[in-house]
C-alpha positions in Angstrom: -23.8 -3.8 -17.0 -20.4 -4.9 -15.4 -18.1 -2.8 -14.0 -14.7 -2.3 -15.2 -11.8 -0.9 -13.3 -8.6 0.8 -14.5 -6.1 1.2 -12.4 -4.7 4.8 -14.3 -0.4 5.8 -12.9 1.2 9.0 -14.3 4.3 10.6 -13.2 6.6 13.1 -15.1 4.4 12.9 -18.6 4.3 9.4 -18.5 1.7 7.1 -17.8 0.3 3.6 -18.1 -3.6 2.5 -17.9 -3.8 -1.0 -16.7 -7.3 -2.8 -17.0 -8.4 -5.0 -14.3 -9.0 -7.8 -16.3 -5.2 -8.4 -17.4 -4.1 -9.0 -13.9 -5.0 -12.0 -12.3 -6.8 -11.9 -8.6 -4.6 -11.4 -6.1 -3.0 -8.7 -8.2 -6.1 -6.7 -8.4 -6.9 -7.1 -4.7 -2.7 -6.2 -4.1 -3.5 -2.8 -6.7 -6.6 -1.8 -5.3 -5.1 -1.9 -1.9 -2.4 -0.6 -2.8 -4.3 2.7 -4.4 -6.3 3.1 -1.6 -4.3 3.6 1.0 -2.8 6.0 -1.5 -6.1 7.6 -1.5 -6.3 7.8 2.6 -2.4 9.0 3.0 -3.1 11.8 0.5 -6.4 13.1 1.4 -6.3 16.6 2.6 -8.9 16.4 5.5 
């Protein structure tokens, strides 16, 4: 089974899904930074 990663942004009622296999490499490493430290900055403990 491979894993598959979508990278899911929503704001005001929109959105957009974006599979990981559209962007090239260094884009997905760039995202998946990118949402991570998203992830740390907003965790509430």
């Amino acid at each position: 089974m491979r894993e598959e990663y979508l990278f899911i942004f929503a704001s005001d009622g929109e959105g957009s899904v974006i599979p990981a296999r559209v962007l090239a490499d260094g884009e997905f490493d760039k995202l998946y930074q990118f949402v991570m430290e998203q992830i740390d900055n907003h965790k509430p403990w």
